[in-house]
C-alpha positions in Angstrom: 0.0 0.0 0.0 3.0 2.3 0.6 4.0 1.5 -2.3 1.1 2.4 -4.2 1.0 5.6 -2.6 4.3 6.9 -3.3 3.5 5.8 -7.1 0.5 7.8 -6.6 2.1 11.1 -5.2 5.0 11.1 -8.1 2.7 10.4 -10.8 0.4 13.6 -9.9 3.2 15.4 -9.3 4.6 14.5 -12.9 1.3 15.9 -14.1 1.4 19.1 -12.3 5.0 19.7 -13.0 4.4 18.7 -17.3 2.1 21.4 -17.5 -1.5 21.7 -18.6 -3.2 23.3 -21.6 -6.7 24.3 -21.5 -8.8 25.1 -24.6 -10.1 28.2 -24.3 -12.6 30.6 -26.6 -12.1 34.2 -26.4 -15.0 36.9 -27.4 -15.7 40.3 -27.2 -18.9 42.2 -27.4 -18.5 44.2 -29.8 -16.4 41.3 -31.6 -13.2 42.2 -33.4 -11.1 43.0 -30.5 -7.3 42.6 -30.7 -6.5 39.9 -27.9 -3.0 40.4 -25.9 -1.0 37.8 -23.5 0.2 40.3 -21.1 2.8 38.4 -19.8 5.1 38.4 -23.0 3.1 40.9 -24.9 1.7 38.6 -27.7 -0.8 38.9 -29.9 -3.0 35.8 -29.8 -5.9 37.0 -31.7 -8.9 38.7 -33.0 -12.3 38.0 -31.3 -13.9 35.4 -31.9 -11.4 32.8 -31.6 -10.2 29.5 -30.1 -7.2 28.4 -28.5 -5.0 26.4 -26.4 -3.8 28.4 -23.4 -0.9 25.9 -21.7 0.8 26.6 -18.3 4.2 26.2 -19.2 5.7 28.8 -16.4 4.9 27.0 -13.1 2.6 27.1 -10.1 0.7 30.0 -8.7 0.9 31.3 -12.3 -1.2 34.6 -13.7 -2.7 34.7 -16.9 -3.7 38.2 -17.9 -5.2 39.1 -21.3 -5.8 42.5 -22.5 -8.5 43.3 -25.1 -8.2 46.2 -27.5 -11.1 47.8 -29.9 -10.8 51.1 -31.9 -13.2 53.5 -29.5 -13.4 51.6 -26.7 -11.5 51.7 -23.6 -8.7 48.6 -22.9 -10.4 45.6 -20.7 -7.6 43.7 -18.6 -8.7 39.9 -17.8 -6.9 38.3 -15.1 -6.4 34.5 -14.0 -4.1 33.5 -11.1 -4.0 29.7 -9.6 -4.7 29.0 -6.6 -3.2 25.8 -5.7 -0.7 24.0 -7.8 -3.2 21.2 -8.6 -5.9 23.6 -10.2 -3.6 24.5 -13.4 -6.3 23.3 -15.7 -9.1 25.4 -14.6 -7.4 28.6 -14.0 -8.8 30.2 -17.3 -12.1 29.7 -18.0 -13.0 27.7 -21.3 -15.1 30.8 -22.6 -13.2 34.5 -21.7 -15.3 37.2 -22.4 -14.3 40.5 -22.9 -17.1 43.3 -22.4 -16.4 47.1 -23.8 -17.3 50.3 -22.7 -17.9 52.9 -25.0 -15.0 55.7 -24.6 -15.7 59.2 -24.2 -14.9 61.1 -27.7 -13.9 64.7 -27.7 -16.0 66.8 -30.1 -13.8 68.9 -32.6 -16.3 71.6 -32.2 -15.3 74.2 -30.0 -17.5 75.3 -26.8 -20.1 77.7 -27.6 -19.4 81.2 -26.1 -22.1 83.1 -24.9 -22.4 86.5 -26.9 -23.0 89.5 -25.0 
């Protein structure tokens, strides 16, 4: 039984240790953001899309995703483990961006009041 155990304990520590991927679908509303990895500034995509986000940079890891669309402000997603056995559900299998409609400065100048 000790045996078995020990077996046990280094087998799901192998899978912890490998590293996990999760497949993940990223959207925005509006769609056609720019998505970016924070974390090495890469550009994975434009919403909607699928992919395979892998923890490759050990435990207690942060994922954080920034989401870009032409008059909108930025939206910053962020994902930290909790335990090194919950690697494969730290991001979500759907991440879902939601955009807030940035302020636009009119080009016409303030009407004066004429006295």
């Amino acid at each position: 039984m000790k045996q078995f155990l020990s077996r046990a304990i280094v087998s799901a520590a192998a899978v912890v240790l490998a590293g996990c991927a999760t497949q993940v679908q990223f959207e925005s509303s509006p769609p056609g953001a720019e998505v970016t990895y924070d974390r090495n500034g890469t550009v994975l995509g434009t919403t909607p899309f699928s992919m395979s986000i892998k923890d490759d940079f050990g435990w207690f890891s942060v994922y954080q995703f920034t989401a870009r669309l032409d008059g909108y402000e930025p939206v910053v997603l962020s994902f930290a483990e909790r335990t090194p056995l919950d690697a494969q559900q730290v991001v979500p299998s759907v991440v879902r961006f939601e955009f807030k409609k940035t302020p636009v400065a009119s080009a016409e100048p303030a009407a004066s009041a004429v006295q």
